[in-house]
KOLPAKE-833561 format. One record per residue (C-alpha): residue number from 1; x negated, y, z negated; residue in one letter. Coordinates in steps of 0.001 Angstrom, whole numbers, plus 500000, padded with zeros to 6 digits. Layout:
! KOLPAKE-833561
 num      u      v      w residu
 NUM      X      Y      Z      A
...
***
This chain:
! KOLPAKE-833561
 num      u      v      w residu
   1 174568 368602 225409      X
   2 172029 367432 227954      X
   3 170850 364070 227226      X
   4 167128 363272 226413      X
   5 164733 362286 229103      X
   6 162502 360096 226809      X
   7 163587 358098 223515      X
   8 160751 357902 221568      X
   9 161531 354430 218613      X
  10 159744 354763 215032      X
  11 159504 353755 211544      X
  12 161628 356473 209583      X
  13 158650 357420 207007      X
  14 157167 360571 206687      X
  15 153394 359474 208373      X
  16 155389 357149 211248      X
  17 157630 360350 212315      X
  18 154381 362814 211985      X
  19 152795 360317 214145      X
  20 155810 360359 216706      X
  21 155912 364180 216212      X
  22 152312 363995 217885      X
  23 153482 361973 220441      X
  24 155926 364015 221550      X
  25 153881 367034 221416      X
  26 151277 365516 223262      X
  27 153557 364489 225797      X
  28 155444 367797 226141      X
  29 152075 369098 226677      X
  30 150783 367262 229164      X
  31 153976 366441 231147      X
  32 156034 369238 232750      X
  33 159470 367583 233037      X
  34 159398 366634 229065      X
  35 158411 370084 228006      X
  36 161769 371488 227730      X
  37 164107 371595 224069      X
  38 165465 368520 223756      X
  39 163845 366652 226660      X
  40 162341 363982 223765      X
  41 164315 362123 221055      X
  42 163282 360478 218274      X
  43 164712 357396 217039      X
  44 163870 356442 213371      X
  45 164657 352427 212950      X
  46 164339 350949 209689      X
  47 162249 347752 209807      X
  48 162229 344673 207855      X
  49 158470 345385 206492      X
  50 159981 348587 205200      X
  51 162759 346707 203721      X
  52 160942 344242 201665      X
  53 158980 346433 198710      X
  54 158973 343458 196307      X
  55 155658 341630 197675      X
  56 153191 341418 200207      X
  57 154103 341011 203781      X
  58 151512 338289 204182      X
  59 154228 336386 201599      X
  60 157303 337622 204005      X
  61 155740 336610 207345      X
  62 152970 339128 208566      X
  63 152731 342457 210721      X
  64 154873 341789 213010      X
  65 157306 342999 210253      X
  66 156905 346433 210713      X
  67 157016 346155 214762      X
  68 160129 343695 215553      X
  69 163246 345953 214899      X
  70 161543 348438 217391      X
  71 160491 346200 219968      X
  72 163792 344566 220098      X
  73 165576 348044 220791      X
  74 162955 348783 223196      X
  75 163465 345449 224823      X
  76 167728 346174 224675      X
  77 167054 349959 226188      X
  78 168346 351832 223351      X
  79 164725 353653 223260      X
  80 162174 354378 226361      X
  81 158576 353721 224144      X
  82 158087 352874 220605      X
  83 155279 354953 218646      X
  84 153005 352256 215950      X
  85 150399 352061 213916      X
  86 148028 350018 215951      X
  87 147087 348140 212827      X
  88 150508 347211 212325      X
  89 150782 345418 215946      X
  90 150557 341549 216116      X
  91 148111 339928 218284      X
  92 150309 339876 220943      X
  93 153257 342007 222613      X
  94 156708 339956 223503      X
  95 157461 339375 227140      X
  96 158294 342397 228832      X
  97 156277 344875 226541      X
  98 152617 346570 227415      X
  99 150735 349134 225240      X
 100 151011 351914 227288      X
 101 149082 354689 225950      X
 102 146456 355826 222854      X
 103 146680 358955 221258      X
 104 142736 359923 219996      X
 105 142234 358369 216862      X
 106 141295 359808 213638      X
 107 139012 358921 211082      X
 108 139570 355132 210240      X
 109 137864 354679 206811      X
 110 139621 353491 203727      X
 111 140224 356537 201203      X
 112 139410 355408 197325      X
 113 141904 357123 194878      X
 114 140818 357238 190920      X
 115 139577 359368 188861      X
 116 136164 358488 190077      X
 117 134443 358893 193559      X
 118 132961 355217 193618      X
 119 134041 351527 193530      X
 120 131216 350484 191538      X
 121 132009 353481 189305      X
 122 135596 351819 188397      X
 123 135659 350851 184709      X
 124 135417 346873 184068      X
 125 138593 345114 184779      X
 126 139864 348307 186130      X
 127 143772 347805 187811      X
 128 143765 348627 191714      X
 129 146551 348449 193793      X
 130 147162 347336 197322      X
 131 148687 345208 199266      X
 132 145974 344654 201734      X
 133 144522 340810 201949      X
 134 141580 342570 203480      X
 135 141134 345615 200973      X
 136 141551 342943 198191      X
 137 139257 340183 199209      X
 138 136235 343090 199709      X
 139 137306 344180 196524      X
 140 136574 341563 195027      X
 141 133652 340580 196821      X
 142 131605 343960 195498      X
 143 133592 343677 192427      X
 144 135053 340294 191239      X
 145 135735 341745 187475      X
 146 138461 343678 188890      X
 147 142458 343028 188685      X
 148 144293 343751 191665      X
 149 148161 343945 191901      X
 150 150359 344319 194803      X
 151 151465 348178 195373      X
 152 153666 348715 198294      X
 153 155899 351736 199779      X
 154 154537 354868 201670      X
 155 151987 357214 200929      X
 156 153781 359410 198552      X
 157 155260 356179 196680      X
 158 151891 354625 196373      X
 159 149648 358149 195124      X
 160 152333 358614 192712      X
 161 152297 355104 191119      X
 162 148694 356097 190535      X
 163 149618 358997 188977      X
 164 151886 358019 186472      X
 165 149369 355322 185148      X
 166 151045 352160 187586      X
 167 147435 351075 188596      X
 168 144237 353282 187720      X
 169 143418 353334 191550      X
 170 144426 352133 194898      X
 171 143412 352501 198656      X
 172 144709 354245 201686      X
 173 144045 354641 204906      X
 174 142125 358413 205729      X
 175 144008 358758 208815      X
 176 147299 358497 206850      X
 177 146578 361050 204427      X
 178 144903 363676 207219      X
 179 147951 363206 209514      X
 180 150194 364280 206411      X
 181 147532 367363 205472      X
 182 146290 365404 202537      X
 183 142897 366095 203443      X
 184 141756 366896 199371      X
 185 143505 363344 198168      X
 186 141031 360888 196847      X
 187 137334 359864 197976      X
 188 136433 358135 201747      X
 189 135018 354907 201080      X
 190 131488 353762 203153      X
 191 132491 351009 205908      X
 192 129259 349462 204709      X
 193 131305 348719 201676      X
 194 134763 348712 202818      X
 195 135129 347597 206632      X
 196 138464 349370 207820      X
 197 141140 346787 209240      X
 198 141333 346558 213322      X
 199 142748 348944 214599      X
 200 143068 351711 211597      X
 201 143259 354852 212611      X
 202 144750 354181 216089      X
 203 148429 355268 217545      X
 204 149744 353550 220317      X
 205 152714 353989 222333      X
 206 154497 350615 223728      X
 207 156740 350629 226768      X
 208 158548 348241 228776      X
 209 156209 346433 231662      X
 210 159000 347693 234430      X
 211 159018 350851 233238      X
 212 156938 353133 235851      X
 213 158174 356202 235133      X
 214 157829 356527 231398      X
 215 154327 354177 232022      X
 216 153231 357519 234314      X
 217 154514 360147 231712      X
 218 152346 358040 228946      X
 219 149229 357224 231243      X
 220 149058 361534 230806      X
 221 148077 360904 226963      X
 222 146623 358023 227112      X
 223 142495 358451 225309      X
 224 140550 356365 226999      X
 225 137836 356335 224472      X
 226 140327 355061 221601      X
 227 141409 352427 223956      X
 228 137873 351070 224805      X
 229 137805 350378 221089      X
 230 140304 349471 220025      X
 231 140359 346433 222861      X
 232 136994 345351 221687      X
 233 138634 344881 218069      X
 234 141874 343555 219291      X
 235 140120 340897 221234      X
 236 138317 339977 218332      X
 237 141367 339388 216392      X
 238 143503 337797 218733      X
 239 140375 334563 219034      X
 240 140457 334891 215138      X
 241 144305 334002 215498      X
 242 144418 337346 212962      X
 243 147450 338327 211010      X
 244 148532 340109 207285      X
 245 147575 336624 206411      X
 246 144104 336631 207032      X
 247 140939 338735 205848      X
 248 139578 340541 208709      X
 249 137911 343872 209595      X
 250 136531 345074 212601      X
 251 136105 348868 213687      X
 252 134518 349510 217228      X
 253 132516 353108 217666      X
 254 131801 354521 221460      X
 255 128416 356484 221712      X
 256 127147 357860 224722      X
 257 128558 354826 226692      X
 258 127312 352153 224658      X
 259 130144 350484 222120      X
 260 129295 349377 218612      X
 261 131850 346743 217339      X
 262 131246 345316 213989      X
 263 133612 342599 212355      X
 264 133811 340444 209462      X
 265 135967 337923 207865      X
 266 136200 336868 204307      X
 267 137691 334361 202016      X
 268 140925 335703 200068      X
 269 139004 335516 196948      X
 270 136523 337585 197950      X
 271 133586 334656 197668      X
 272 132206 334854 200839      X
 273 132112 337632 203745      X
 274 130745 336642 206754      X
 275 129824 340179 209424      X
 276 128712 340394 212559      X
 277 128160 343064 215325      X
 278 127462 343380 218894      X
 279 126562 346163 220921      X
 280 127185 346790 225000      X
 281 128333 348950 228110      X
 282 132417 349944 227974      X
 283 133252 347484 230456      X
 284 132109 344842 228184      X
 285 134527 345657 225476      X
 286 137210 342620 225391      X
 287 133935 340115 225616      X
 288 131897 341170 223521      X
 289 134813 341405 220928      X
 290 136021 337787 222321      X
 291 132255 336706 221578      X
 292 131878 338458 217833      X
 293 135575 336377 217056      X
 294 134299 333015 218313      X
 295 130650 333880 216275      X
 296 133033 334618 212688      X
 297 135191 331474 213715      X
 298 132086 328918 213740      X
 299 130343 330524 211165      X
 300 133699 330593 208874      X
 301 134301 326635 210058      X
 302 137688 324705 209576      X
 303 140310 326723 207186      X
 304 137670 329037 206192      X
 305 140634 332365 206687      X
 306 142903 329552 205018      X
 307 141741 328983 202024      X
***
């Protein structure tokens, strides 16, 4: 048997091997050498964040949680690139690692599912489930009368808690449930009312820094667009020192070469959001998300994301 050209390292659930499955179409698309049977492997690796079911990972230490296993076997050689959720990725990569490439990114709203189409249309005191600091806090913050509980596991796990009566609804990322061909599940919430969480919607592909030749079979897939964005939100983040511990949300748009970035940050509670936008050319992307972070930091103050 002919060994693989490319190891491509994943989470083992059903969306994180679709989303590898696109990945290596993509790639056996677009680069000769890895279109032939068998030229691509894919690794699934089971991650802490996957192992711990029992609370929320801002309790067990943050995103990096569903990222380390991976990056370490990336970092040892036992796989060539690792396939995330961008939303998943810390603020930072370790030493030797890059984001390499983006594949285009899907819708990135929040999807409500209930047996009604509306948040404000949930009944009073109403049970929701997620395990999202963000999702709860602007929860809470449109509707402080409802309870919300921790609900964790994948997609299938958490639709059919709802449906045996566990919560009476919960949230989910679109993306998620489009990339499975759950297009008819549940009701896409307004980012006017639900901001989605940086990054959402977003695949990337991580390499190793040395790595030329898989960094030139990835640079064939990379979407540009999806990267302009997503940079503008990431730098954001990284000056709000942003983690699974904090509230934040920030979603960039590209139109006609001007990008629209808006953020926000928001006490746990859901008490107080604070938003902000900016608008500017494509090369302006980092700064003007570096510039919307340090605006939410000084308007937030001292251990405003702490409290």
């Amino acid at each position: 048997m002919t060994a693989p050209l490319l190891r491509l390292g994943t989470r083992g659930s059903p969306l994180a091997l679709t989303q590898t499955g696109l990945v290596r179409d993509a790639l056996a698309k677009a680069v000769p050498a890895l279109a032939a049977p068998g030229a691509i492997e894919i690794v699934a690796i089971k991650t802490t964040g996957d192992v711990i079911q029992d609370r929320p990972l801002s309790e067990a230490g943050g995103k990096g949680l569903f990222v380390k296993e991976i990056e370490e076997a990336l970092l040892q050689g036992r796989i060539d690139a690792a396939v995330h959720s961008m939303k998943d990725m810390p603020i930072a990569q370790p030493p030797g690692l890059a984001i390499a490439a983006f594949l285009p990114r899907e819708d990135a709203r929040d999807v409500l599912i209930a047996d009604l189409a509306r948040i404000d249309d949930l009944p009073q005191g109403a049970i929701v489930g997620t395990s999202a600091l963000r999702r709860k806090a602007l929860l809470l913050h449109r509707r402080p009368d409802l309870q919300i509980v921790t609900l964790r596991g994948n997609v299938d796990t958490r639709l059919a808690k709802r449906a045996a009566g566990t919560v009476q609804a919960t949230i989910l990322a679109l993306a998620g449930l489009k990339r499975l061909g759950k297009t008819g599940v549940g009701t896409p919430i307004p980012e006017a009312e639900m901001l989605p969480a940086v990054g959402q919607g977003a695949v990337c592909i991580e390499a190793r820094e040395n790595d030329a030749q898989t960094r030139g079979w990835l640079a064939a897939i990379d979407h540009e667009p999806t990267a302009v964005c997503v940079r503008a939100e990431h730098a954001m983040l990284v000056v709000l020192d942003g983690s699974c511990r904090t509230p934040i949300a920030g979603h960039a748009i590209l139109t006609g070469g001007e990008l629209h970035l808006r953020g926000l940050i928001a006490r746990p509670d859901g008490s107080e959001v604070i938003a902000t936008e900016r608008r500017g050319s494509i090369a302006d992307a980092a700064a003007l998300g570096r510039d919307a972070g340090e605006e939410l930091k000084r308007r937030g103050g001292p251990g405003f994301l702490a409290d």
